[in-house]
LOPA-615976 format. One line per field, with one value per atom (N, C-alpha, C): x negated, y, z; atom name; residue in three letters. Coordinates in pm, 1 decimal, m for minus. Layout:
<drenzas>
px = [X,...] $
py = [Y,...] $
pz = [Z,...] $
atomo = [CA,...] $
residuo = [ala,...] $
</drenzas>
This chain:
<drenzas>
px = [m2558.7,m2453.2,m2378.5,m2223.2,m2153.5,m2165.4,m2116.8,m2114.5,m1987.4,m1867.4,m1750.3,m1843.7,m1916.9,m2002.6,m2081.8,m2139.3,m2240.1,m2122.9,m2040.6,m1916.2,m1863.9,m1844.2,m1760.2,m1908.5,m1997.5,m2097.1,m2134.0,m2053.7,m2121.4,m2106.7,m2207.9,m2212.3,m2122.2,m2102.9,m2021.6,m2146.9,m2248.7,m2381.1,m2423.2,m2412.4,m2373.9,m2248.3,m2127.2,m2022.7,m2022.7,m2063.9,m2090.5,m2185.9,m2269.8,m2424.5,m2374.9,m2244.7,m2234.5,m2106.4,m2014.2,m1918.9,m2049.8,m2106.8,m2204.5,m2248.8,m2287.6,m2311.6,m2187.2,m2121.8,m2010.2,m1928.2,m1922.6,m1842.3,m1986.7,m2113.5,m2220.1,m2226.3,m2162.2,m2187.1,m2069.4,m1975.4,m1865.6,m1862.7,m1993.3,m2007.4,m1908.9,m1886.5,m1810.6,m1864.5,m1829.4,m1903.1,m2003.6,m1950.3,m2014.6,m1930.4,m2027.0,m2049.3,m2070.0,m2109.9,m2174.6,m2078.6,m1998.5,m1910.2,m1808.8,m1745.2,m1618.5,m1604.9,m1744.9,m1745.5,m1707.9,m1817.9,m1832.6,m1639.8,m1577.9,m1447.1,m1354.9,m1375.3,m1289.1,m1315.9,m1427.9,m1467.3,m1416.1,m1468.7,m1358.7,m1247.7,m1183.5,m1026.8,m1002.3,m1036.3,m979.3,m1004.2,m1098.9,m1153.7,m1097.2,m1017.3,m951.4,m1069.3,m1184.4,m1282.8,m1349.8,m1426.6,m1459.1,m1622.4,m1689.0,m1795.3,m1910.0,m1920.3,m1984.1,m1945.5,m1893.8,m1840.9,m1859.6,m1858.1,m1914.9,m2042.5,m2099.8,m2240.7,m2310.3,m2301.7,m2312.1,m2281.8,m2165.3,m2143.4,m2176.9,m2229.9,m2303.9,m2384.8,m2419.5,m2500.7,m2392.9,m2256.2,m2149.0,m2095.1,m2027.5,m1967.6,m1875.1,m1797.6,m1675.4,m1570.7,m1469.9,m1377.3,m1328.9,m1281.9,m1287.9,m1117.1,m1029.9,m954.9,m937.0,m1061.1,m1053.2,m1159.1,m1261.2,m1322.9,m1212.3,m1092.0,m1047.3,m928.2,m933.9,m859.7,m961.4,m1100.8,m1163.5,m1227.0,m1220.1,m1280.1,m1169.1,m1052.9,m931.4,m911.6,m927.5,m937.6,m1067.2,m1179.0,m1279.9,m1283.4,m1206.9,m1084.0,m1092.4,m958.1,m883.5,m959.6,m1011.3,m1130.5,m1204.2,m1248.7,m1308.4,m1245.2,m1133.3,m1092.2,m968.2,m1060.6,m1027.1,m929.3,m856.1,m787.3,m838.0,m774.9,m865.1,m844.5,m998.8,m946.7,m878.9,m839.6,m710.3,m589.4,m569.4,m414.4,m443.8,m566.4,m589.2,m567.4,m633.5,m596.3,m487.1,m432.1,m299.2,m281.3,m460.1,m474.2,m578.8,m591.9,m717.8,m703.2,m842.1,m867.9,m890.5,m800.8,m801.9,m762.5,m888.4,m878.8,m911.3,m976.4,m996.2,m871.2,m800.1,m648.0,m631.1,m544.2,m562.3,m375.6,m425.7,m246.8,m254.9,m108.7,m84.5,m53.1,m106.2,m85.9,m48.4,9.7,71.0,67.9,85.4,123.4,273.8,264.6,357.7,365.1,215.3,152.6,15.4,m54.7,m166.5,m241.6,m406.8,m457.8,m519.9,m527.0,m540.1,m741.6,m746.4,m849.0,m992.0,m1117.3,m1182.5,m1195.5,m1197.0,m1219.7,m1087.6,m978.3,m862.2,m881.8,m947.5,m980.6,m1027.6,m1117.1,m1155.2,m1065.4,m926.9,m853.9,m721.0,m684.6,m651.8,m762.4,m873.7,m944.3,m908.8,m927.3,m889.7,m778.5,m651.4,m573.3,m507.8,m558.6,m602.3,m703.7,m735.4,m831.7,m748.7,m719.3,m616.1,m458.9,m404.8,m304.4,m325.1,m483.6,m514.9,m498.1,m569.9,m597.9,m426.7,m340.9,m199.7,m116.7,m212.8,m178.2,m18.4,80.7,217.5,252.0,259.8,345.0,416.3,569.5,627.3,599.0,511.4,460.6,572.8,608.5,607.9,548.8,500.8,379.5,505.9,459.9,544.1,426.1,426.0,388.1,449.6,453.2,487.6,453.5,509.0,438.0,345.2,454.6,350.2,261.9,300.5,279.0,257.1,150.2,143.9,156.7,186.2,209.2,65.5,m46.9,m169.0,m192.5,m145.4,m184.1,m126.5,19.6,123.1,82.6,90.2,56.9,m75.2,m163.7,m274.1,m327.3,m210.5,m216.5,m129.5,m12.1,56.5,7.8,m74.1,m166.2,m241.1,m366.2,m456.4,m385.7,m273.9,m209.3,m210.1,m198.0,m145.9,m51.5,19.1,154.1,229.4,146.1,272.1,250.0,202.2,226.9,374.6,443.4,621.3,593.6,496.0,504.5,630.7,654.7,718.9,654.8,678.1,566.5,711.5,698.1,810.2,767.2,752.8,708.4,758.0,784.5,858.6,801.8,881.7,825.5,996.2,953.2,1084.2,1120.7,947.7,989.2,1002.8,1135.1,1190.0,1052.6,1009.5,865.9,793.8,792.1,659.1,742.2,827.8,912.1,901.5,963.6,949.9,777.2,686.7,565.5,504.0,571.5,542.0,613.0,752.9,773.3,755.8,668.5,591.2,511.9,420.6,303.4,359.6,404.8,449.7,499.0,585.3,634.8,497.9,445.6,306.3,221.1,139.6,50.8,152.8,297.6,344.1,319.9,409.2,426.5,591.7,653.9,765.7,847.5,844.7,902.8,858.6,777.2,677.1,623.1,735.0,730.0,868.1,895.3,1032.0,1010.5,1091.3,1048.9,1180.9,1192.0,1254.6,1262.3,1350.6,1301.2,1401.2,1305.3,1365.3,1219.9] $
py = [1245.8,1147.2,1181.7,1229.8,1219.6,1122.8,1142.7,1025.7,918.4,982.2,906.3,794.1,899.7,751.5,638.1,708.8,578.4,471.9,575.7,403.6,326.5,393.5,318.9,230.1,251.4,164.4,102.4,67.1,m63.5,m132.7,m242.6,m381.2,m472.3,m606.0,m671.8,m685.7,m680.9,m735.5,m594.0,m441.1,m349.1,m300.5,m421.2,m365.6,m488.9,m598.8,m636.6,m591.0,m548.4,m533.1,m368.2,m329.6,m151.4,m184.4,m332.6,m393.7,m445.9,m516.7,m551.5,m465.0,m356.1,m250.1,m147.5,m145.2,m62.2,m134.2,m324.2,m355.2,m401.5,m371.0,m390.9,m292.0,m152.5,m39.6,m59.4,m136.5,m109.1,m209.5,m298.8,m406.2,m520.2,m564.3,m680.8,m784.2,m873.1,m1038.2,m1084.4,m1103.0,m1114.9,m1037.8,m954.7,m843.3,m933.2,m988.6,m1034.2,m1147.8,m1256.5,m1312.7,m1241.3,m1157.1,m1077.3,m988.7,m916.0,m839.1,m936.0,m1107.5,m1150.8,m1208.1,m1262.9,m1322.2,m1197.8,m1080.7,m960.7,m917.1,m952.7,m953.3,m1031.9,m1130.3,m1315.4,m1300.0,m1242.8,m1223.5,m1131.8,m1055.3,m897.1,m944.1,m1039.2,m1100.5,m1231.8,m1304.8,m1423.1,m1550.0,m1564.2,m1613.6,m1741.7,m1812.1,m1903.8,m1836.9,m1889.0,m1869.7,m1868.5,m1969.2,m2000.4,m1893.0,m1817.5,m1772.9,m1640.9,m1596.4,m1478.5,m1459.9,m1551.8,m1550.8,m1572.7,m1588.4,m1619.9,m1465.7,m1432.3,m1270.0,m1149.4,m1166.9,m1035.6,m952.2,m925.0,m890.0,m739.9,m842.1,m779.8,m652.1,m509.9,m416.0,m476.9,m399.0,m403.8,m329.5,m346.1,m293.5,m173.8,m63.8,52.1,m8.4,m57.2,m131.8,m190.3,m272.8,m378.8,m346.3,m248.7,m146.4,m107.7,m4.5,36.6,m68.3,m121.0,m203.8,m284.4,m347.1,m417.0,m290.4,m117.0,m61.7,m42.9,m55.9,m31.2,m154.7,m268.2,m405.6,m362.8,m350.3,m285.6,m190.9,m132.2,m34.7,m104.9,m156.2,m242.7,m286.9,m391.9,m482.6,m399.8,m264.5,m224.9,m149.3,m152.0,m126.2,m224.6,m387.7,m503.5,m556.0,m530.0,m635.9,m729.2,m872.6,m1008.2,m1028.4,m1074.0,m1122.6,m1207.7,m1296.9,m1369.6,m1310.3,m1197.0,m1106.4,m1033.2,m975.5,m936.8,m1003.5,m1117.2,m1225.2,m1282.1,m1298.5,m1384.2,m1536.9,m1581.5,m1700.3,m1780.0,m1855.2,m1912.1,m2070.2,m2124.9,m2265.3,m2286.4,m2438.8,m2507.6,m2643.8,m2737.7,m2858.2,m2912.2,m2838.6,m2845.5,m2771.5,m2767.9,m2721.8,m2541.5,m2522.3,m2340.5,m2363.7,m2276.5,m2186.1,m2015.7,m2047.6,m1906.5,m1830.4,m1737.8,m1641.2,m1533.3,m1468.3,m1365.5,m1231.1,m1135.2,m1044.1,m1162.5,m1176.9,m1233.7,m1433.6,m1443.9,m1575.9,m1533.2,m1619.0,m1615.6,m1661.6,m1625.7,m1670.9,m1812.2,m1940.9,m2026.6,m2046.1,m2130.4,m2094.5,m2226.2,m2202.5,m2296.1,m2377.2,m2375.6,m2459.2,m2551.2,m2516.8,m2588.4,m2739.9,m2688.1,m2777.7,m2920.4,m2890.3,m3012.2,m3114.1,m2994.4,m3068.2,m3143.4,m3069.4,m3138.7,m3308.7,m3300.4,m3421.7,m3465.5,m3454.7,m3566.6,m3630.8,m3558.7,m3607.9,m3724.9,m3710.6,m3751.8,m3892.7,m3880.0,m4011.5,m4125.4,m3987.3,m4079.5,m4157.8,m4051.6,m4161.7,m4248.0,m4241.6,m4350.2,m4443.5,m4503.8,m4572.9,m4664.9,m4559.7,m4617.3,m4703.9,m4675.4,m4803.6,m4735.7,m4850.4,m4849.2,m4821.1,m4758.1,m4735.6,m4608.0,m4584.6,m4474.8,m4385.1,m4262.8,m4158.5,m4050.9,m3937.6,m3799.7,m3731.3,m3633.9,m3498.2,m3373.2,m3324.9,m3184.4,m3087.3,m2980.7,m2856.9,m2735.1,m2665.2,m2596.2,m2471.4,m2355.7,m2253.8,m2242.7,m2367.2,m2367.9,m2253.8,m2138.4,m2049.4,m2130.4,m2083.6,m2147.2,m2263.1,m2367.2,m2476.4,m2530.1,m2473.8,m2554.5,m2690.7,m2654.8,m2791.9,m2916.7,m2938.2,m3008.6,m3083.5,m2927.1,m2940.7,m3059.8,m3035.0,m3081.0,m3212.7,m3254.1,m3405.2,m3506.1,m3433.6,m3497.0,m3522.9,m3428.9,m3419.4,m3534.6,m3589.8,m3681.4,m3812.0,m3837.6,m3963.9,m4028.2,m4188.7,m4241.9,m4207.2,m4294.3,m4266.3,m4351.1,m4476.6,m4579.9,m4547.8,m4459.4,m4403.3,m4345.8,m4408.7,m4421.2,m4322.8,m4238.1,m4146.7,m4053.9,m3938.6,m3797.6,m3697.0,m3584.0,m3458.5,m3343.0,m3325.7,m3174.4,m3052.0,m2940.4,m2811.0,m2695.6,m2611.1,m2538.7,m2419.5,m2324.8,m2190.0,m2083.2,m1992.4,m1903.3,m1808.2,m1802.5,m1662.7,m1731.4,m1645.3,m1720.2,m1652.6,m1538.1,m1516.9,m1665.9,m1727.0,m1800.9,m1945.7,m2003.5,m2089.4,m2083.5,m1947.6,m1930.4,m1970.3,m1936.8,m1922.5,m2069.5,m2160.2,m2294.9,m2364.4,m2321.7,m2384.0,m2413.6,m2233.8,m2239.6,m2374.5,m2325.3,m2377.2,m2566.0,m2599.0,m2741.5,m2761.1,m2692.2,m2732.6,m2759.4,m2649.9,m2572.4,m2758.6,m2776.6,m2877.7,m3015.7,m3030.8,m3146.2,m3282.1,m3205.7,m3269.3,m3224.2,m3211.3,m3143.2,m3267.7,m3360.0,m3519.4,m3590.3,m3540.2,m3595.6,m3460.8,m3378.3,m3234.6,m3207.1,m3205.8,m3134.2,m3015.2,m2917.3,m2728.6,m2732.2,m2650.1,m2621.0,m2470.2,m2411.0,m2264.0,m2290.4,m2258.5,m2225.7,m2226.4] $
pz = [m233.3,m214.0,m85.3,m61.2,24.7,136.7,233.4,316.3,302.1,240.5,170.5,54.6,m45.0,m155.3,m59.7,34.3,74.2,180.9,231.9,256.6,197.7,54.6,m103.8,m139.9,m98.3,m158.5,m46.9,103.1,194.2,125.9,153.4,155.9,249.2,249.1,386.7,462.6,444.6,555.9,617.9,547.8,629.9,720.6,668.2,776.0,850.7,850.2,939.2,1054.2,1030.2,1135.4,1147.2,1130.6,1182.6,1293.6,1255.2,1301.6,1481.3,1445.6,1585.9,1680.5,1616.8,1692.6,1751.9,1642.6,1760.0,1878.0,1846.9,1979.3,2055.4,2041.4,2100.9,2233.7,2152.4,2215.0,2362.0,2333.9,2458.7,2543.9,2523.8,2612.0,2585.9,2483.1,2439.5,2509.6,2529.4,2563.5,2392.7,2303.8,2199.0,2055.8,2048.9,1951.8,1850.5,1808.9,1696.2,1628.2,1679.2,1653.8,1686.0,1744.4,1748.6,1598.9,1543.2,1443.7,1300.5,1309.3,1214.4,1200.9,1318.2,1253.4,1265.8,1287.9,1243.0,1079.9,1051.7,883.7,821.3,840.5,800.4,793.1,847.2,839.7,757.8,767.6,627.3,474.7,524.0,365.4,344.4,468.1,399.4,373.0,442.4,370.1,466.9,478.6,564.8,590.7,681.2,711.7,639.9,593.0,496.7,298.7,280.1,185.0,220.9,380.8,418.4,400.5,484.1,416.6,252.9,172.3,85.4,26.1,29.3,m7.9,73.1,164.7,228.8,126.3,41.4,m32.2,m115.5,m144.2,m165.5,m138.2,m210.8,m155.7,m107.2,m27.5,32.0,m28.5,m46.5,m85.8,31.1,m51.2,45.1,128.4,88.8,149.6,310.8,253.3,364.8,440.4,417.2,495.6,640.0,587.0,677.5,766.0,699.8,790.0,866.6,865.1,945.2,1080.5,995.4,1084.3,1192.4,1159.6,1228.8,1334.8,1324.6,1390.3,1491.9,1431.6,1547.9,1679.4,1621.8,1692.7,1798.7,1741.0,1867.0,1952.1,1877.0,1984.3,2071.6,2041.6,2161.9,2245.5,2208.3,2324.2,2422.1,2392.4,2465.7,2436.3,2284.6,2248.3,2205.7,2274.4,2280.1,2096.8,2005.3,1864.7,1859.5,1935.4,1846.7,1851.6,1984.9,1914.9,1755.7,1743.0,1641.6,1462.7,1468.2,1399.1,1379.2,1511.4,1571.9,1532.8,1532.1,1547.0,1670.0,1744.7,1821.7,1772.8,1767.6,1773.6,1893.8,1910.2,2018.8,2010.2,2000.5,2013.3,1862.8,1771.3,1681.1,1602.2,1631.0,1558.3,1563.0,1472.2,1448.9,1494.0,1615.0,1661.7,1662.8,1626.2,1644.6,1736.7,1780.3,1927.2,1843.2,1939.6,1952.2,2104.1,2098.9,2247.6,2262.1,2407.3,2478.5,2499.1,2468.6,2519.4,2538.4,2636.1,2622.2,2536.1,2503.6,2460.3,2475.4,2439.3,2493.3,2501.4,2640.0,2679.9,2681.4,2637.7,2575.0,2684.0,2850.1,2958.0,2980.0,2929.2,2910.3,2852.8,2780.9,2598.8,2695.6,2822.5,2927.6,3005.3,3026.6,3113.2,2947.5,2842.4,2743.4,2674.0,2698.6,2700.1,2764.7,2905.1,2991.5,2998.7,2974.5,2948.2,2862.5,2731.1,2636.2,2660.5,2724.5,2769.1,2883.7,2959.9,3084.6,3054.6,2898.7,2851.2,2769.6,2707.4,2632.4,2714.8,2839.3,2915.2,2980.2,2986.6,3009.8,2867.5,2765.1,2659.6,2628.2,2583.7,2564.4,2692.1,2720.1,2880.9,2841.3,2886.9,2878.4,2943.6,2936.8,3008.7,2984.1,3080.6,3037.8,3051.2,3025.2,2994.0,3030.7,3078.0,3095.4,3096.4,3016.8,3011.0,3053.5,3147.5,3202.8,3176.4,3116.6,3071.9,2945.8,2829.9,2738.9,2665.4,2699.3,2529.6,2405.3,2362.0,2208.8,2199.8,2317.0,2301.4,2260.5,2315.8,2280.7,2337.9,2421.7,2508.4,2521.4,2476.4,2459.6,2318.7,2226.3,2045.5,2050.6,2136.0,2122.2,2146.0,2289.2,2292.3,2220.7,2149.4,2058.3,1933.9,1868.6,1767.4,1793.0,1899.5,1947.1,1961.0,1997.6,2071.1,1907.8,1936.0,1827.4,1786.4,1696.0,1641.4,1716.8,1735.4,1841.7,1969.6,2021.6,2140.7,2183.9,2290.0,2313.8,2419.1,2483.8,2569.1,2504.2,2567.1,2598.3,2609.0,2495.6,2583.6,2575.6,2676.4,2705.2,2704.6,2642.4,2693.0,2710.2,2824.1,2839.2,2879.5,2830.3,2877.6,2882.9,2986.3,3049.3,2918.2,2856.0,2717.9,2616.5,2577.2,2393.2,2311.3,2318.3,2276.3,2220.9,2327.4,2355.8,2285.4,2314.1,2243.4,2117.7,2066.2,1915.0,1852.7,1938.6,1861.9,1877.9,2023.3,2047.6,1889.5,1867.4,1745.1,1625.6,1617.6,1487.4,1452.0,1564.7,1565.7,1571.7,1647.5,1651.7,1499.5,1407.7,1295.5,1194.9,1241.3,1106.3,1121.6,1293.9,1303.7,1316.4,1248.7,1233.8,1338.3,1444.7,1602.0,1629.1,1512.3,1585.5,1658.2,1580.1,1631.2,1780.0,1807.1,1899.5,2058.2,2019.2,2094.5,2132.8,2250.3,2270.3,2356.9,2296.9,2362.1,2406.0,2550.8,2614.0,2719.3,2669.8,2714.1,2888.7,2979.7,3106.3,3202.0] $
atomo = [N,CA,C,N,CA,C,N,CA,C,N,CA,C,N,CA,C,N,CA,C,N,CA,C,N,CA,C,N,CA,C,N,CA,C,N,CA,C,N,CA,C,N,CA,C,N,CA,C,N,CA,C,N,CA,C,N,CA,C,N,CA,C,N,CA,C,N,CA,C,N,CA,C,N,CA,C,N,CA,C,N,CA,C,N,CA,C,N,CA,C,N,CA,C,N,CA,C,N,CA,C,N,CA,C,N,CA,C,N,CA,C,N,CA,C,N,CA,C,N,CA,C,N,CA,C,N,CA,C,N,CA,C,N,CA,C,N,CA,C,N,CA,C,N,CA,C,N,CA,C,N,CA,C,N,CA,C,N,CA,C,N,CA,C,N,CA,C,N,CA,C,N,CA,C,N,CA,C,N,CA,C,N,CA,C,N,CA,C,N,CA,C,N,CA,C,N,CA,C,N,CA,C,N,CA,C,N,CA,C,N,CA,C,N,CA,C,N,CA,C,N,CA,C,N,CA,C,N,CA,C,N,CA,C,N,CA,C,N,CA,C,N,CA,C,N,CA,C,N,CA,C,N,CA,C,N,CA,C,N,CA,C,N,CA,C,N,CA,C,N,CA,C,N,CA,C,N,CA,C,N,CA,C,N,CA,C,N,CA,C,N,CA,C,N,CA,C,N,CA,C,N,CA,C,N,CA,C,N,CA,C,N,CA,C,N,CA,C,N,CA,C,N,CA,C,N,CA,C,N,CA,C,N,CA,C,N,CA,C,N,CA,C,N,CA,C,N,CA,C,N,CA,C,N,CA,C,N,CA,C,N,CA,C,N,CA,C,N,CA,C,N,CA,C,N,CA,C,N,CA,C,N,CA,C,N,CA,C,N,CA,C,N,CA,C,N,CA,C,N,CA,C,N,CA,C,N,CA,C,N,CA,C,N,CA,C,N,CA,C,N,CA,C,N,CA,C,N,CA,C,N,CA,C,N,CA,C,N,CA,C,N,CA,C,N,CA,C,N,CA,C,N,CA,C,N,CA,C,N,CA,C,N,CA,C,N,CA,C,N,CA,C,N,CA,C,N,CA,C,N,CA,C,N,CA,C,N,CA,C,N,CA,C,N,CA,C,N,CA,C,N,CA,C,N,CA,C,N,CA,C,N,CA,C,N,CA,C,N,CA,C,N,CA,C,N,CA,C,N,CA,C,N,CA,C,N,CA,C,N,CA,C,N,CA,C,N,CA,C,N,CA,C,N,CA,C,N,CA,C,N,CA,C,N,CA,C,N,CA,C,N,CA,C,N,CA,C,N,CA,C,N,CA,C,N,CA,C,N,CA,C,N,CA,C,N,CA,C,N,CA,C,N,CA,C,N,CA,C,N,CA,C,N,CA,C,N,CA,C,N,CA,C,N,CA,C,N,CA,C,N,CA,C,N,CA,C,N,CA,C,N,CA,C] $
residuo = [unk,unk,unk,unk,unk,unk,unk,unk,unk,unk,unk,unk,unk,unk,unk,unk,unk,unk,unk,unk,unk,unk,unk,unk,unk,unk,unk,unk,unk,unk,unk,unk,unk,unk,unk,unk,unk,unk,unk,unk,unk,unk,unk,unk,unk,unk,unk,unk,unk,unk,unk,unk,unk,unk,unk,unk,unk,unk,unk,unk,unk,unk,unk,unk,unk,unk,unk,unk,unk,unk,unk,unk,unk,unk,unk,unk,unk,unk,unk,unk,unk,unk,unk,unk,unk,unk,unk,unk,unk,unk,unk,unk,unk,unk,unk,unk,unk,unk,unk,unk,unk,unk,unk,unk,unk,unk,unk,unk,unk,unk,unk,unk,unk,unk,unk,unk,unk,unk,unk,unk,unk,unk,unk,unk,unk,unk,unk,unk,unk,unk,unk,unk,unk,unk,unk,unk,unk,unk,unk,unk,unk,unk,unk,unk,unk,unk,unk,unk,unk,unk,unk,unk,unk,unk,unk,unk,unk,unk,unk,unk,unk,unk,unk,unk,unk,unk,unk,unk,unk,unk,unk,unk,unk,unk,unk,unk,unk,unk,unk,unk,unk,unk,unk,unk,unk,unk,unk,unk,unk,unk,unk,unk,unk,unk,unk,unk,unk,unk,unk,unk,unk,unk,unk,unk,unk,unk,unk,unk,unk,unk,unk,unk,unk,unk,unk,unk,unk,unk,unk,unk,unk,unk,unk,unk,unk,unk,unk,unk,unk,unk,unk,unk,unk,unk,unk,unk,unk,unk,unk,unk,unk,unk,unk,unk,unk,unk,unk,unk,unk,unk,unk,unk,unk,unk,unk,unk,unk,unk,unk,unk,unk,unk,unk,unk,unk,unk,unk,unk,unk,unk,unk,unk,unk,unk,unk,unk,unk,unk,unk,unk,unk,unk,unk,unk,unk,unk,unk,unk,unk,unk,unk,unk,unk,unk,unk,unk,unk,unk,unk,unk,unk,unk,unk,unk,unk,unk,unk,unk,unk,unk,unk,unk,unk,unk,unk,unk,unk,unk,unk,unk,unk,unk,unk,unk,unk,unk,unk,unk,unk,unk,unk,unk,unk,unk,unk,unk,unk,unk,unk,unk,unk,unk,unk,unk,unk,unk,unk,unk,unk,unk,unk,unk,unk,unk,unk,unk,unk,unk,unk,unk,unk,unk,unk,unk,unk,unk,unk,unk,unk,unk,unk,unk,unk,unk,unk,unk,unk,unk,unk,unk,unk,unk,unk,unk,unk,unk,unk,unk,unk,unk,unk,unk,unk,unk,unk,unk,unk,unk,unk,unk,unk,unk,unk,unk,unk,unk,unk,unk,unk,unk,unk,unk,unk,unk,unk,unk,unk,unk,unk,unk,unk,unk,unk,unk,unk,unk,unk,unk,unk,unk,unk,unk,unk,unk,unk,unk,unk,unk,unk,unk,unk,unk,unk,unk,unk,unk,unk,unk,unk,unk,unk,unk,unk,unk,unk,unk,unk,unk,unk,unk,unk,unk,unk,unk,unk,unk,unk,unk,unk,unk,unk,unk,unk,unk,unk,unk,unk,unk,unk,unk,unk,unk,unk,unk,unk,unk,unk,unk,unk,unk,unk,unk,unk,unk,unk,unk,unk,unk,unk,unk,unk,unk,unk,unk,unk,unk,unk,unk,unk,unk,unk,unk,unk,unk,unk,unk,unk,unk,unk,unk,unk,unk,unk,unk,unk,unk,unk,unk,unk,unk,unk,unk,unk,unk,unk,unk,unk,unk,unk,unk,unk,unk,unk,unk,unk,unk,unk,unk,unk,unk,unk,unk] $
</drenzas>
């Protein structure tokens, strides 16, 4: 058997666990979830549906494209440029090169927030975001607030980059009413 047949015959639970070890090898932070949602993604699939099909060949397809994503990643492209998605706040945004990735210690100071305009009731607040990128953080307390909440959330960022991808994302998680983007 070639070594081309025995790749046409991985499994996903061998390209996963060959996926662990190679970003194992370059000192990733975590190898093991970086490999498993670089798999998840080529396959379109939820977690649960991965598991369940590990047993599964892989399509020689989506083989090279997940070995090609592995790639990347080791050599420190963050997975959600890869994906060009991150969760944050329970909610899925879209990133892109030319925002950051939004960041899980954030997710603390978006609670608090969230707690501290609960506490102001009906009161007309403004929120300004400054440097939104993906607009996670803006997206995120507009998403949380009631609906009769009469606050303001503003978010602005200098890159039309980052605007455009704040808008996506505000249209996609249906806050566009309740979001005003402002590029400067």
């Amino acid at each position: 058997m070639s070594d081309e047949d025995v790749r046409l015959a991985e499994t996903l639970s061998d390209a996963l666990r060959r996926g662990r070890k190679r970003l194992a090898a370059t000192n990733t932070a975590t190898p093991g979830l970086d490999a498993e949602v670089l798999l998840r993604h080529v396959l379109g699939i939820d977690r649960t549906e991965l598991f369940v099909r590990l047993p599964e060949p892989i399509a020689a397809g989506d083989l090279v494209i997940y070995d090609g994503l592995l790639e990347q990643r080791a050599r420190d492209i963050p997975v959600a440029y890869l994906t060009g998605e991150r969760e944050f706040m329970g909610l899925a945004f879209e990133v892109a090169l030319g925002v950051l990735v939004p960041r899980p210690e954030t997710e603390l100071l978006v609670a608090w927030a969230i707690s501290w305009l609960g506490r102001r009731g009906q009161d007309r607040v403004t929120v300004v975001d400054v440097g939104t990128g993906s607009g996670a953080i803006a997206i995120s307390l507009a998403a949380a607030m009631e609906p009769a909440w009469r606050g303001r959330i503003i978010a602005s960022d200098i890159s039309p980059i980052a605007i455009s991808i704040a808008a996506r994302n505000r249209m996609r998680l249906d806050v566009h009413r309740r979001v005003a983007l402002v590029q400067g």
